[in-house]
N, C-alpha and C positions, 0 to 999 in steps of 0.2 A: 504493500500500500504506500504511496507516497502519500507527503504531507507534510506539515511541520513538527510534529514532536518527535521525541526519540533520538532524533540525531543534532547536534550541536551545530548552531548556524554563526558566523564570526559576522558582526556589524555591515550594513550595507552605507555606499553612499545613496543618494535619494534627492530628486527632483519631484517639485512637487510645482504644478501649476493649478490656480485658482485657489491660491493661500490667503486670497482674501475676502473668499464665498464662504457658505455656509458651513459643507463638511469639510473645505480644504483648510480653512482657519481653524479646526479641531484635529487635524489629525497630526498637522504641524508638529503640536508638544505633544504628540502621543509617540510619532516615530521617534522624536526625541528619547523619551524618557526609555525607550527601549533601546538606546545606545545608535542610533542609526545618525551618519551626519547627514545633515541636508540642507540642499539651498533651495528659495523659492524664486521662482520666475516670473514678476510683476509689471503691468504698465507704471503705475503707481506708486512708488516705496511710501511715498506719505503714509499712504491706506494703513499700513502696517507700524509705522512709528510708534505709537503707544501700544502693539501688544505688548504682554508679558516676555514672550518668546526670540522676538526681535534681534539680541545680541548674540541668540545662540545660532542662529543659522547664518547663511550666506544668503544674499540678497540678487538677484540679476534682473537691474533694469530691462525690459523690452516687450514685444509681443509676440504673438504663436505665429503668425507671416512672416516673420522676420524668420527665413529659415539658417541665415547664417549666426545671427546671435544665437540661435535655438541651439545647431550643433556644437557651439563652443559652449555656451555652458549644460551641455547634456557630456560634455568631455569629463572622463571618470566616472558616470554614474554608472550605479548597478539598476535600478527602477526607476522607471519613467510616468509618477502621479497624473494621467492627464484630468483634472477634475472641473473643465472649463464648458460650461454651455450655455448659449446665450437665449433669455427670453427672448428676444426682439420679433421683430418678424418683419414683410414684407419680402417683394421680390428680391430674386438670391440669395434669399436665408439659407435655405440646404445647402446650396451650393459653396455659398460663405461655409458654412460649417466643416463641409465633408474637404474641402480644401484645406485650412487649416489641418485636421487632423492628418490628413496626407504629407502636409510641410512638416509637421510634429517625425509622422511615421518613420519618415525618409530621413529627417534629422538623428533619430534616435536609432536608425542604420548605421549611417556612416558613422556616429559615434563609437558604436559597439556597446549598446546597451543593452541588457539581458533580459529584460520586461518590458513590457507597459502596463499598466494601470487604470483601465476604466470603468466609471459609476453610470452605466445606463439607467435605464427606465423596465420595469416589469411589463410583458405587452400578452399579449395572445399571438398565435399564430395565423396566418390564412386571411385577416382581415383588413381594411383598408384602415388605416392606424390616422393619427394626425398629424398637421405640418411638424409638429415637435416630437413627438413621439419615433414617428418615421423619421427625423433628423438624428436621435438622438442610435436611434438602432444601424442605420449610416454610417454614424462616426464609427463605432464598436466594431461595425464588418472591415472598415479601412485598417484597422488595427490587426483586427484577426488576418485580412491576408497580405499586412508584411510580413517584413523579413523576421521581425522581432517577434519573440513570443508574446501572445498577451492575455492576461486575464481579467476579460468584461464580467465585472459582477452587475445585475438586472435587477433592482429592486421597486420597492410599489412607493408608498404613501411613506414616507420618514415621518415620525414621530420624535418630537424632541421640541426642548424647549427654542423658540425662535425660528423655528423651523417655520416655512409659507404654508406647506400643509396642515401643521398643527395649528397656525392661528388662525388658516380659514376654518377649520371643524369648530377650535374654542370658539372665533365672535360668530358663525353660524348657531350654534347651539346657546351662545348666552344672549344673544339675540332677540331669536324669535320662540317666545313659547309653541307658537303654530308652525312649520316651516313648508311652505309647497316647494314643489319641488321638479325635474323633470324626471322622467322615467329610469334617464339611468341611478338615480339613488337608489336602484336595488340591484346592481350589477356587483357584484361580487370583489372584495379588496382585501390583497393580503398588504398589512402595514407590516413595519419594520422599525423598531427604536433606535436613534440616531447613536445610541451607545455599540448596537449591534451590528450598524454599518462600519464603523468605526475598527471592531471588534475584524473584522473583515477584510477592511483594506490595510490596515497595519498588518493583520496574518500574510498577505499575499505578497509582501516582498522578503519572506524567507520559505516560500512553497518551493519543494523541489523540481529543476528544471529536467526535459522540457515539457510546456504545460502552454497551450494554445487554445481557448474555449470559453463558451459562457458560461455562467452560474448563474443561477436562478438565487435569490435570497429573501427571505422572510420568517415570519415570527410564526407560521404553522398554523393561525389562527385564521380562519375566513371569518369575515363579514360583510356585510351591505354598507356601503358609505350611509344610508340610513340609519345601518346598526352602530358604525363608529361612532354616529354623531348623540344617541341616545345613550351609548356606553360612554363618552366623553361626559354629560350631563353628569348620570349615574356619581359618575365617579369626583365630580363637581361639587354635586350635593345641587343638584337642580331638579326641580321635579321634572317627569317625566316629557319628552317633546318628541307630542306624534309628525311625522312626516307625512304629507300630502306627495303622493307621488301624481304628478299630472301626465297623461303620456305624449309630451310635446319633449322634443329634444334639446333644439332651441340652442345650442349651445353658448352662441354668440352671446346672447337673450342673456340666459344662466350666468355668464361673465361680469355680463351688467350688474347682474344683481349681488353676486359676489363682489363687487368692485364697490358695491355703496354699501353695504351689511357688514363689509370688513377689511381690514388694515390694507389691502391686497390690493394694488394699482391696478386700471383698468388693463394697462399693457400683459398684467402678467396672470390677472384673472383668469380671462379668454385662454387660452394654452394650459392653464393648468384645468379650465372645466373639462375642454376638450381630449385632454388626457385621461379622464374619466368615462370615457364613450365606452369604453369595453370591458370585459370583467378584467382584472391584474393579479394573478392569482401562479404561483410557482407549477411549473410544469414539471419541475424535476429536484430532487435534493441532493443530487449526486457531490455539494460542495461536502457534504457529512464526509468522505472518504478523502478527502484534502486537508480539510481546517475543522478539524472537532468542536462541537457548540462552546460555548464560553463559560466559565465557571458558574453555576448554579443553570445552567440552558439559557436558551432565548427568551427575549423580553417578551412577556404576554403584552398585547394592544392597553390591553388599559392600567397595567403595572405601567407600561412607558406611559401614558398618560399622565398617572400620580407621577411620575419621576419629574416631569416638564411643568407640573403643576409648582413642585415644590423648589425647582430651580427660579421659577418668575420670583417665585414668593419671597426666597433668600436673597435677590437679589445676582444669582450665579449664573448665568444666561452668559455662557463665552462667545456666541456666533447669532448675529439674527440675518433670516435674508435680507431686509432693508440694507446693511449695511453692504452688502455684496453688489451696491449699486456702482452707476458711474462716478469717475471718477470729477470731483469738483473743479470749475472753474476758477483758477484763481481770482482774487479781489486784487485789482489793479491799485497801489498804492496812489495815497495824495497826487504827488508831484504827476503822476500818468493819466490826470483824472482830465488837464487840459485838454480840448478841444470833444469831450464827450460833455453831453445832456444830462448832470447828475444831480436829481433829486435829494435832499440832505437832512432826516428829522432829528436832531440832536440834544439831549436831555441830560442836564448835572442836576447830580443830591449831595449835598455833604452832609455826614451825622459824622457822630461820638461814638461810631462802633467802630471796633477792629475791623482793618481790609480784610482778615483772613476769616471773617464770618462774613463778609459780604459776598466774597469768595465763595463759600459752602453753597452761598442760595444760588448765586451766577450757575454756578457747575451743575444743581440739581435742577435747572428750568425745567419745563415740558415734562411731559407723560402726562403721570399723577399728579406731578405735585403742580401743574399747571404752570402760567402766563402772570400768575400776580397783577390783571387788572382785567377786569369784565368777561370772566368764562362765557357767557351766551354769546359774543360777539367774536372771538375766535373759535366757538363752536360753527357757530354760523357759518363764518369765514372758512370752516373745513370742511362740511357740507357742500359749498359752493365748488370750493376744489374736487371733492371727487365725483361731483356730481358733472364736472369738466374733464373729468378721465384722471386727475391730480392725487396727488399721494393722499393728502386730509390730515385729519389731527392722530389717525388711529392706529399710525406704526409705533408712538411712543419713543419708548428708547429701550436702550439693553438694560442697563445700571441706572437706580433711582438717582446716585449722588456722585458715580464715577463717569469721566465722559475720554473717550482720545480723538486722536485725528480722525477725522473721517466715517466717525460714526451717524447714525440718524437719531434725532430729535424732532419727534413729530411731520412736519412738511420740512424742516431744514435739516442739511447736513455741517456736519461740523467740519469747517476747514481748516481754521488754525484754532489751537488751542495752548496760550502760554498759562502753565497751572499758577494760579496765584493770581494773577494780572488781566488775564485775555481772554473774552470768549468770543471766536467769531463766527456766525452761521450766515452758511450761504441757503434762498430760498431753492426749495424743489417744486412749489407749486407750481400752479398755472398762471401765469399774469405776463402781460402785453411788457417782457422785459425782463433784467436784471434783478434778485436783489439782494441784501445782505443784510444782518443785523448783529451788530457787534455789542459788547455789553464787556465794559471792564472797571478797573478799581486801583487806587492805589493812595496810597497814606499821604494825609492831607494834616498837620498838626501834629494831634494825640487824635483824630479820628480818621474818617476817609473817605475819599471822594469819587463817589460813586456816576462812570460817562457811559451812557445808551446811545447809540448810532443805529438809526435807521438809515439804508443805502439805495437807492434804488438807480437802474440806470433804462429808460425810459427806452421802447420801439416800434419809432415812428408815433403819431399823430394818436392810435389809441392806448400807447406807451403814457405820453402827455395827460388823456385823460381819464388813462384809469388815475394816476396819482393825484390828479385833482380830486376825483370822486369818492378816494378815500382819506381823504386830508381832515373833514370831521372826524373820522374813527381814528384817526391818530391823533388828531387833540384829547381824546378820550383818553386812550387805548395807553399811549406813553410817558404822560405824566403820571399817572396812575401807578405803572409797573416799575418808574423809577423808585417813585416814596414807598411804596409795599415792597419792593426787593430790599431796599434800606432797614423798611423797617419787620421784616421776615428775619434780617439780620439781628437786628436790636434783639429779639425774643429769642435767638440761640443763644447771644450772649448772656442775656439775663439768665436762660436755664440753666447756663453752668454752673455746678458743684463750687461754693467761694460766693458767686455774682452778686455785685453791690445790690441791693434794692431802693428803690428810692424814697 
């Protein structure tokens, strides 16, 4: 039997692309801590600056087209991670796709690399699949017939905290008490917990070679995405939520409604309903004779449930898809601001509190803990946006009170972040334009002087007058969240253990 146990494996090197998605940002410190070295191959390094993991790998600027940076740094690797696929769509998506993996394939030839590594999609056979689905089964055949051996693991529905599937099940189910639905909510879905994917692709770069072929992967459990979304309640503590199954397909339709009911941008809705057209259910377990289940077995569907449940709740959330987005446009400094259209809302506080609890509140903005000035009116305002195809207020953030480069809060992403001093988001929504909002602090006295910058950079004539149209809401909206971020601060300080009272 081959496999990985029983025989002693010596550390591999390891490439790993899409170290700033969802599962590749987790596996990262996982090959780590199992002694493997590894670099990651990024458009972005920003994206990565504040993980944890950062100093321990090797870093290589570039993209998967780039077939010559590709083979130079696939030079000395043993496994080739590919964990990269794009939502997007329109004409030449596949094509974009299967090409890259090609550039990858051929790179990871002429290196002499002994694997590749890829995370498909669970599908059925014989049937007309979708634009992503059939993309994704594409990439995994370019790989099976190069030269390089490779092992496509095919999984359904991941489960884990921050995962897109799990948070369209949770705000589907904490939603709506009633939920209609289209027909396929009873097609059949084997999930899979992100600890177990995990579990999987760290095994496979010490499986005995040679090894060329799929694996089917999951948790052994079927259910109805009806049933996941009723066992997700259950396990909630939600009463029970009947599903109207209607028999309209509708997928596009479905997308929409997914896209306004939950954190899940329109762009990625669509492709993920559509990816639901067919039952996803494992054809075969033959990975059992390669990589033996995982200590205690595989994660039952709604154990991973409670596990992603209890990681929101601590605050432990290391990977969400929001953050697996584009990479941000930089904010063109002051002096480059010459000869553009720039709109400018800007707001000082000074108090008698320490910078380093004004600090605290800056870093914890959005999610929960909100906007500190008229919750109905950025609710509003996030309604609007997804009602636009726009992100909305409902991706949140990873960490209540921790934040890095590049992460998402709410509609914005974070671009620079100097801890102590600087917080600066750039918008994601929808609007006729540019915009950015910066929010920082610094010691003023014995207190501290609390500056909000609103940024907008206006396009064209409805650029102009969206910011007029919202120029009340920011009379509102930012004086508001100066003096209540100030004084959100005052009330840490006074809670501390010691704190003067007055």
């Amino acid at each position: 039997m081959s496999g990985t146990s029983g025989t002693p494996h010596s550390p591999k090197t390891v490439l790993v692309t899409g170290a700033t998605g969802y599962i590749g940002g987790r596996l990262v410190p996982r090959l780590l801590d199992e002694g493997h070295t590894v670099k990651v191959l990024v458009r972005s390094p920003g994206k990565i600056a504040g993980v944890p993991w950062r100093d321990r790998v090797e870093v290589v600027e570039s993209s998967l087209d780039d077939g010559g940076a590709l083979r130079a740094a696939l030079a000395g690797v043993d496994v080739f991670y590919y964990l990269v696929h794009s939502m997007a769509a329109g004409a030449g998506f596949e094509a974009k796709e299967k090409a890259m993996a090609r550039t990858a394939a051929d790179a990871a030839a002429d290196a002499g690399v002994d694997r590749i590594v890829y995370l498909g999609g669970l599908h059925p056979k014989g049937v007309e699949l979708s634009t992503h689905m059939r993309s994704r089964e594409a990439v995994g055949q370019v790989f099976l017939d190069s030269p390089v051996d490779a092992v496509v693991f095919q999984a359904g529905v991941v489960i884990g905290s921050g995962s897109a599937s799990f948070e369209m099940i949770r705000h589907l189910a904490e939603t709506l008490p009633l939920m209609p639905a289209p027909s396929w909510v009873r097609n059949r879905i084997e999930a899979i917990a992100v600890r177990d994917v995990l579990y999987y692709l760290v095994s496979a770069a010490l499986l005995d070679s040679p090894l060329n072929r799929t694996f089917d992967v999951g948790c052994r459990q079927v259910l109805t995405y009806a049933g996941m979304m009723q066992e997700y309640a259950a396990e909630a503590g939600l009463p029970y939520r009947p599903v109207l199954a209607l028999p309209v397909p509708a997928p596009k339709l479905a997308g929409m409604w997914v896209a306004l009911t939950t954190p899940i941008p329109l762009s990625m809705a669509v492709p993920l309903v559509q990816s639901l057209q067919h039952d996803a259910v494992s054809n075969e377990h033959d990975i059992d004779r390669y990589i033996p289940e995982p200590d205690g077995g595989l994660t039952a569907y709604r154990t991973a449930v409670a596990l992603a449940l209890g990681k929101e709740r601590d605050g432990q959330v290391e990977t969400t898809w929001a953050n697996a987005g584009v990479a941000a446009d930089p904010l063109p400094s002051d002096p480059d601001w010459a000869g553009h259209k720039v709109y400018i809302d800007e707001r000082t506080f000074h108090g008698d509190v320490d910078p380093a609890h004004v600090w605290t509140v800056i870093e914890g903005v959005g999610g929960r803990n909100g906007w500190y000035s008229l919750p109905l009116a950025w609710q509003v305002r996030g309604w609007l946006d997804k009602l636009t195809g726009g992100a909305g207020l409902l991706r949140g953030r990873r960490h209540p009170h921790t934040l890095a480069s590049g992460e998402v809060v709410d509609w914005w992403r974070v671009e620079r972040i100097d801890h102590g001093k600087l917080l600066r988001l750039r918008a994601e929504m929808r609007a006729p334009g540019r915009a950015w909002l910066e929010l920082s602090v610094e010691p003023d006295g014995s207190g501290s002087r609390y500056r909000q910058r609103a940024i907008f950079f206006p396009k064209g004539l409805s650029g102009r007058l969206y910011w007029l149209a919202v120029l009340p809401f920011h009379s509102l909206i930012f004086p508001a969240m100066a003096r209540n971020i100030t004084g959100a601060a005052r009330k840490l300080a006074d809670a501390e253990p010691g704190a003067r009272t007055p």
